[in-house]
C-alpha positions, 0 to 999 in steps of 0.5 A: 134376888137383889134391886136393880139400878139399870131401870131407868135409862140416864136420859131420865134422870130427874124426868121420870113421870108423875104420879109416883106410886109405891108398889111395894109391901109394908115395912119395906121402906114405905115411909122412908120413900114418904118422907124422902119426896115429903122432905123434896117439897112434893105432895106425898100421901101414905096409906091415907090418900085423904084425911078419912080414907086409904088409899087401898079401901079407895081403890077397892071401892072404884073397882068393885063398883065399876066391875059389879056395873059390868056384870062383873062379881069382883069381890072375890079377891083369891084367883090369881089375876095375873092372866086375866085379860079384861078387854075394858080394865076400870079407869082407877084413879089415885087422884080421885081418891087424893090428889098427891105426886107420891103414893107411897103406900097404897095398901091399907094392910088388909087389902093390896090394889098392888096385887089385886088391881096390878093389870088395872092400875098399870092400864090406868096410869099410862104416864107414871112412875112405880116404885119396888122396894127391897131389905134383907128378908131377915130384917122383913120377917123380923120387922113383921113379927115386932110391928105394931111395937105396942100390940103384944099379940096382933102383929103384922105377920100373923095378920096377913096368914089370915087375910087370903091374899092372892100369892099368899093364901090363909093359912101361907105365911108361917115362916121366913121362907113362905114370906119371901116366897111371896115377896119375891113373886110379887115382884116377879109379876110387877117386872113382867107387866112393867119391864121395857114399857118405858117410851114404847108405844102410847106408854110412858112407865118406868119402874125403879127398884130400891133396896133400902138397906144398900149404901148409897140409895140416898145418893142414888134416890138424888141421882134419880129424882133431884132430891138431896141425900139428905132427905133420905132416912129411916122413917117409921122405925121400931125404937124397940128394934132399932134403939139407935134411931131413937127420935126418929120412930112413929113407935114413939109418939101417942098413937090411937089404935085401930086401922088394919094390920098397922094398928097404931100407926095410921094418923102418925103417918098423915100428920108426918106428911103434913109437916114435912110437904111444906119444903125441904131440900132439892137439887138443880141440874148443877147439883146446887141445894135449893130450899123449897118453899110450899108444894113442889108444882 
């Protein structure tokens, strides 16, 4: 069960439609994909959409309120969706809740729109471009169980067996296999919905899977986006877990704790975002290195 690189047809390289929207899990790569489009000079917003909200408590809220002045009891998150048909799908819009080219994580760690808003957000954004993120289950599970760095007991892994996800109810979660089971069904549902959309009819989605770990991705993540290699990196490392990326971990800086299963790491991530959105390096159509200056337009 690996990433594919044949998603995106040649002819869109360096094309693919904005808003870019991470559909993938945490401590898969989020921030990597954060600072990549970050260092780019794109506006990149991760788990925060604005300086007070995520962008999962955003979306929820829209969603709840729309639903409920349907007629419609949306609170209850357990059903699996994925055959819901709703003739009249909520207009959910990220831009609302933070105007950004990519949303690099979506979920707030406690609730995931990329699994219970799935069919509603592909619906709303019909010109758009989502992401999958992929490692090595081992290294997941092994990420989970260790994160946050400075929380001894109340670790992601153990956060989300209790939270009642759909496609992994309280209680599921106990182990590598129940995880990757989980992973691996989510990512069979967003292929469903999103494979061959691209182009067809009054749609214009693609999505690109990344495997984060593969040898090449920065070059590929250039190829795809014209993006220097260079931007691509470990972002929001466990110094603890990953001592040689010591320098380049959120785990290390004076974190306030507090925000969902991310505990420590939530403002980290908004300041990151800051700092690097004001330029960075870019390629041409010559795969010349360009120096952006402000917000990518």
């Amino acid at each position: 069960f690996r990433a594919r690189n044949t998603t995106v047809p040649r002819d869109m390289y360096g094309k693919l439609p904005r808003p870019y929207i991470n559909l993938g899990f945490p401590k898969m790569g989020t921030t990597s994909l954060h600072g990549f489009f970050g260092c780019g000079g794109y506006r990149s917003v991760h788990y925060r959409c604005n300086v007070t909200t995520s962008c999962g408590d955003c979306l929820k809220e829209q969603a709840s309120r729309y639903y409920n002045a349907h007629g419609d009891d949306h609170s209850n998150t357990n059903d699996d969706i994925r055959n819901i048909n709703r003739d009249n799908p909520p207009p959910l819009t990220l831009r609302t809740c933070g105007h950004s080219d990519m949303y690099a994580q979506i979920d707030n760690g406690m609730y995931f729109p990329q699994i219970e808003l799935l069919p509603d957000l592909l619906n709303s954004l019909p010109n758009a471009t989502f992401f999958i993120t992929f490692r090595s289950m081992h290294m997941w599970w092994k990420s989970l169980k260790a994160w946050p760095p400075s929380e001894p007991i109340r670790k992601m892994n153990n956060i989300l067996r209790n939270i009642n996800i759909t496609g992994l109810p309280e209680g599921k979660g106990r182990d590598l296999r129940e995880m990757s089971e989980w992973f691996c069904w989510h990512v069979e549902r967003v292929r469903d919905l999103l494979d061959n959309s691209g182009g067809n009819g009054d749609r214009n989605q693609y999505l690109v899977e990344v495997d984060i770990e593969e040898e090449g991705v920065g070059r590929y993540m250039q190829d795809l986006f014209r993006i220097h290699k260079n931007c691509w990196g470990h972002a929001n490392a466990n110094v603890l877990l990953h001592p040689e990326l010591k320098g380049n971990g959120t785990a290390e800086l004076e974190m306030p704790k507090g925000g969902g299963a991310h505990g420590v790491g939530d403002l980290p991530w908004l300041i990151r975002g800051k700092i690097i959105k004001g330029g960075g390096l870019v390629m041409d159509e010559n795969n010349a290195t360009n120096i952006v200056v402000g917000n990518k337009k």
